[in-house]
MARTOR-79990 format. One record per residue (C-alpha): chain; x, y, z; residue number from 1. Coordinates in nm, 4 decimals. Each point is the difference from the previous one (the first is absolute). Layout:
<recs>
(rec A (X Y Z) NUM);
...
</recs>
This chain:
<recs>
(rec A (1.2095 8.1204 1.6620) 1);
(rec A (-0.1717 0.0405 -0.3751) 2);
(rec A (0.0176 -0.2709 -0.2212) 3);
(rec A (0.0156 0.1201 -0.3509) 4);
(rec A (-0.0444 -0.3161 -0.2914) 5);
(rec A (0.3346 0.0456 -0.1690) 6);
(rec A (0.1756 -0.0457 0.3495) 7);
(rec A (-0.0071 -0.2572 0.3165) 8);
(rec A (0.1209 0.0983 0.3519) 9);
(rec A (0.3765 -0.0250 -0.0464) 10);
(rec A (-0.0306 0.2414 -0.3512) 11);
(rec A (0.0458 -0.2555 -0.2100) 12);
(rec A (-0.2707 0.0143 -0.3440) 13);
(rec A (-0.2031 -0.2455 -0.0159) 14);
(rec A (-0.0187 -0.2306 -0.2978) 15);
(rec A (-0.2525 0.0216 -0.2400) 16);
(rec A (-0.2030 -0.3466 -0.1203) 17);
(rec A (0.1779 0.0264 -0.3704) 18);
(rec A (0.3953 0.0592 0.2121) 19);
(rec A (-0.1438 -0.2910 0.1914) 20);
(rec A (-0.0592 -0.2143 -0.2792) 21);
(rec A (0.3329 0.1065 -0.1536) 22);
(rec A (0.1631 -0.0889 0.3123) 23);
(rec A (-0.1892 -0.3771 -0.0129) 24);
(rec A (0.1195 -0.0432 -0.3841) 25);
(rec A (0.3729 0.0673 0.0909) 26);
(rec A (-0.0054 -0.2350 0.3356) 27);
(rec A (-0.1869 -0.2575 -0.2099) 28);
(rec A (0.2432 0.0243 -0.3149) 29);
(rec A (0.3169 0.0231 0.2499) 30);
(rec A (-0.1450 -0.3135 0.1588) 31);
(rec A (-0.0518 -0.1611 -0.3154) 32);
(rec A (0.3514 0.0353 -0.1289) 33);
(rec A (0.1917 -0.1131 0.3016) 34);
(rec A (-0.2244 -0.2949 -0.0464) 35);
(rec A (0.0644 -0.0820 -0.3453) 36);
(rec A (0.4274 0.1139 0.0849) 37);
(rec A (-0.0088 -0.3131 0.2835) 38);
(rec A (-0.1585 -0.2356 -0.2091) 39);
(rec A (0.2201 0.0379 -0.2649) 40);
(rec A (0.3349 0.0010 0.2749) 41);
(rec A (-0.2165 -0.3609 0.0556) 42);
(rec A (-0.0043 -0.0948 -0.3297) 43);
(rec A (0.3726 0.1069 -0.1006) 44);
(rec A (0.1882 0.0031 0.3226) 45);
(rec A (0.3055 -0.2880 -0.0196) 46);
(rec A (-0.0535 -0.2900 0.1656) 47);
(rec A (0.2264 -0.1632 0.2418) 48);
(rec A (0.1115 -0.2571 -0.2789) 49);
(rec A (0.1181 0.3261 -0.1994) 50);
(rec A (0.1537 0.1709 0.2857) 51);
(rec A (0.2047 -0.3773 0.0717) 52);
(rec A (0.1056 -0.0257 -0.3643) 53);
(rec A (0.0719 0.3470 -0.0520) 54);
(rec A (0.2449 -0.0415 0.3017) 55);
(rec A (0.1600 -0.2921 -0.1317) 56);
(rec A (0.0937 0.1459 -0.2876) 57);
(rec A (0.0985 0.3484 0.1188) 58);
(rec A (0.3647 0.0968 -0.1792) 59);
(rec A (-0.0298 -0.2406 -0.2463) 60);
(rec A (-0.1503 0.0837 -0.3779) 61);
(rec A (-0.2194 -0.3282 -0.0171) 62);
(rec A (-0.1425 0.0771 -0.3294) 63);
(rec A (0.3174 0.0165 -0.1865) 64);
(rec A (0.2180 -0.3347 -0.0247) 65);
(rec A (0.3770 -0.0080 0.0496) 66);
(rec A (0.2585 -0.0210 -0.3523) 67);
(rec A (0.1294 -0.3428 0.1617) 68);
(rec A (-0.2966 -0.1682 0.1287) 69);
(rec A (-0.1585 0.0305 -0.3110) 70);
(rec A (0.2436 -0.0355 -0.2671) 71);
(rec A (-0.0441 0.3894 -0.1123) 72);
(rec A (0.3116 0.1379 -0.1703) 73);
(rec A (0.2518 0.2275 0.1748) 74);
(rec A (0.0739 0.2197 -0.3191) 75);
(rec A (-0.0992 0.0473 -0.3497) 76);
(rec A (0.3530 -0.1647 -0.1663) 77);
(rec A (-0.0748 -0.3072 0.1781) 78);
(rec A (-0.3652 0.0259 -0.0695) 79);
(rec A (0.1128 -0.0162 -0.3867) 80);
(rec A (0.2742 -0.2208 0.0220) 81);
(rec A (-0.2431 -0.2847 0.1196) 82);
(rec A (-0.2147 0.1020 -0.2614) 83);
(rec A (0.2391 -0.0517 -0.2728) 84);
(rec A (0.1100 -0.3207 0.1091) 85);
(rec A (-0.4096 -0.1140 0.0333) 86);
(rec A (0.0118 0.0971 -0.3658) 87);
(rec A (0.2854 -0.2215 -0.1076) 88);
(rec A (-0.1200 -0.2933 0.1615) 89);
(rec A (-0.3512 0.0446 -0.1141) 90);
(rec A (0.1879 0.0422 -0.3819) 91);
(rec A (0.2111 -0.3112 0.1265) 92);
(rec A (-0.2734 -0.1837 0.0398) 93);
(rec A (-0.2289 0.0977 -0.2764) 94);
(rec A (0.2957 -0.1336 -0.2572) 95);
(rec A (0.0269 -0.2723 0.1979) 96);
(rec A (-0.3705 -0.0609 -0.0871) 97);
(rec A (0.0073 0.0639 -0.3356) 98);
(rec A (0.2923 -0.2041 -0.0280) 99);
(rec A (-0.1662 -0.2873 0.1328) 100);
(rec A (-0.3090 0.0917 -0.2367) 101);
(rec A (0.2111 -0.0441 -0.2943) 102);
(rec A (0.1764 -0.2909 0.0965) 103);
(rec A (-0.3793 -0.1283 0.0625) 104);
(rec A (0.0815 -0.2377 0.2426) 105);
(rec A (-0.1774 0.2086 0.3226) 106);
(rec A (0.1514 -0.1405 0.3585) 107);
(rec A (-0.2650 -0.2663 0.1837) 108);
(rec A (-0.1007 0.2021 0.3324) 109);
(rec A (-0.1785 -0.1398 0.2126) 110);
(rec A (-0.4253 0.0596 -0.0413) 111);
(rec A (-0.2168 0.0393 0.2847) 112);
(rec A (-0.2235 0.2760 -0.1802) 113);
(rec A (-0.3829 -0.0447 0.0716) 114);
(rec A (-0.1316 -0.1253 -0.2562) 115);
(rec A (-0.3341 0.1811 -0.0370) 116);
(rec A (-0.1479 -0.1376 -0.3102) 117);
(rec A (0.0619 -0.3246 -0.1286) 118);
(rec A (0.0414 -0.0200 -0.3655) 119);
(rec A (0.0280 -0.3228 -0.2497) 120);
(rec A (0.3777 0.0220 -0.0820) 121);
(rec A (0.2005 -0.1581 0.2516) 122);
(rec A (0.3152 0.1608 0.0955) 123);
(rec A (0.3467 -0.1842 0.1595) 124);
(rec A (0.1131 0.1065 0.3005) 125);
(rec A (0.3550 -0.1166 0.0903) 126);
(rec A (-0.0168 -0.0878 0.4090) 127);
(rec A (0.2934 0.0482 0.2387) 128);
(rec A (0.0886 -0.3691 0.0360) 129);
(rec A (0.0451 0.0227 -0.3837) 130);
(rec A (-0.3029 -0.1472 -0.1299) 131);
(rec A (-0.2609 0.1636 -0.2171) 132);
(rec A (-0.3680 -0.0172 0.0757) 133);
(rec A (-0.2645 0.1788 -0.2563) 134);
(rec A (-0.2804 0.1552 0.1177) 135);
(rec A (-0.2347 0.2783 -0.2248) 136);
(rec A (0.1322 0.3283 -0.0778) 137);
(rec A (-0.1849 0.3089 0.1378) 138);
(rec A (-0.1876 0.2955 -0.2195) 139);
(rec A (0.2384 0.2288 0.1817) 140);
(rec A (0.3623 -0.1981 -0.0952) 141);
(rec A (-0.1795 -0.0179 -0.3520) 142);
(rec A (-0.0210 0.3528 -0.0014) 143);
(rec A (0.3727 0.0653 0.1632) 144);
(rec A (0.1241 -0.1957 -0.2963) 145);
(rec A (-0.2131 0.1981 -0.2278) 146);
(rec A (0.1102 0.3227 0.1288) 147);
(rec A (0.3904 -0.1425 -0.0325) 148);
(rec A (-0.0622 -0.1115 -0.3554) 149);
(rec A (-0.1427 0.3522 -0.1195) 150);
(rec A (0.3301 0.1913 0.1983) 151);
(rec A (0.2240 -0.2054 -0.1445) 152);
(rec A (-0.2201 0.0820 -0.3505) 153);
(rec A (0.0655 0.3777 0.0802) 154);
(rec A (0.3305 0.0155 0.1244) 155);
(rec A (0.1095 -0.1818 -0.3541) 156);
(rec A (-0.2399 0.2771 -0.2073) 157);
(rec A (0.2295 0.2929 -0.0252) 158);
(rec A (0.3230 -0.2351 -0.0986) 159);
(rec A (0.1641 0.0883 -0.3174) 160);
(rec A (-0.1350 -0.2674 -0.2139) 161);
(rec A (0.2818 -0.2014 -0.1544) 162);
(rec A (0.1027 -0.0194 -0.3770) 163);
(rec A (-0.2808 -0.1732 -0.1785) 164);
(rec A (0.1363 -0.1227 -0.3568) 165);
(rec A (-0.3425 -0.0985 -0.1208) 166);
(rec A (-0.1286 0.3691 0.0679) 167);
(rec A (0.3418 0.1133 -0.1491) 168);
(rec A (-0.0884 -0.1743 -0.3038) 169);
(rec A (-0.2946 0.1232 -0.0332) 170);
(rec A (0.0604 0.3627 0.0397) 171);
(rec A (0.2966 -0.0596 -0.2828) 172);
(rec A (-0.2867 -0.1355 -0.2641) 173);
(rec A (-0.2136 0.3184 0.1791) 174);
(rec A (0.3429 0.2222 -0.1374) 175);
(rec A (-0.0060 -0.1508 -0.3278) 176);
(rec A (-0.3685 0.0100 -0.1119) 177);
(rec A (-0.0091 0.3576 0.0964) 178);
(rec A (0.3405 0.0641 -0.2219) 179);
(rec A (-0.2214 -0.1899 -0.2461) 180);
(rec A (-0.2979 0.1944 -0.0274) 181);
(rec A (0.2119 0.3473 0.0424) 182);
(rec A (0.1738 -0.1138 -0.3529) 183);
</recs>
């Protein structure tokens, strides 16, 4: 029997060191990524807490809640309709308010704000048993006031300002010197 390089006893060529080498790159690379595949399966595979909620909630939409648990609105007329009547109480109430602004005499409610920074003037608190106690108004209730004074300021600014007959009388001497001075 001859033995020739290229070929081994059964006819099969014989690898050269390079196909070798080629051979050891693809083994090692192929070894590599199975590697790297199972430790991410490690890393991202569910857990048995998952699997155990994932069963518990199989069938059911989790994520979204139900109309009438949560209060959600079964159609768009209704959806408006409560809307609308939101709006008329909220009106309701703001004339209610302004009402009471203009009459000036604001209802006693009951204070239990924290007062935060004590101030100099002393404000009177009417109590639930009916008395009054007085204890320092706050930088923030000085400022709530504030910011009710300067509304009320505003919401009177674009009124039609009533008939003035000092400003009528003047604009009637205004008339006549200018008929004056035309002559």
């Amino acid at each position: 029997m001859s033995m020739n390089n290229q070929t081994t006893g059964k006819n099969k060529p014989a690898l050269s060191n390079e196909q070798k080498q080629k051979m050891k790159k693809y083994a090692v690379f192929t070894l590599m990524g199975v590697i790297c595949a199972g430790c991410m399966w490690l890393i991202f595979a569910p857990s048995a807490e998952d699997k155990a909620k994932e069963a518990q909630t199989a069938g059911f939409n989790a994520d979204i809640p139900l109309p009438k648990e949560e209060g959600l609105i079964g159609d768009k007329r209704d959806a408006y309709e409560q809307e609308q009547i939101k709006q008329k109480q909220a009106e309701r109430m703001r004339s209610l308010e302004d009402f009471s602004a203009m009459l000036g005499g604001e209802t006693a409610k009951p204070v239990d704000d924290l007062v935060l920074l004590d101030d100099d003037e002393p404000q009177t608190v009417k109590t639930s048993g009916g008395g009054t106690k007085s204890r320092p108004r706050s930088s923030i209730q000085n400022s709530a006031q504030a910011y009710h004074d300067i509304n009320r300021t505003l919401g009177n600014f674009y009124e039609t300002p009533r008939a003035d007959p000092e400003k009528e009388k003047l604009q009637h001497e205004l008339d006549e010197l200018r008929e004056r001075l035309d002559e």
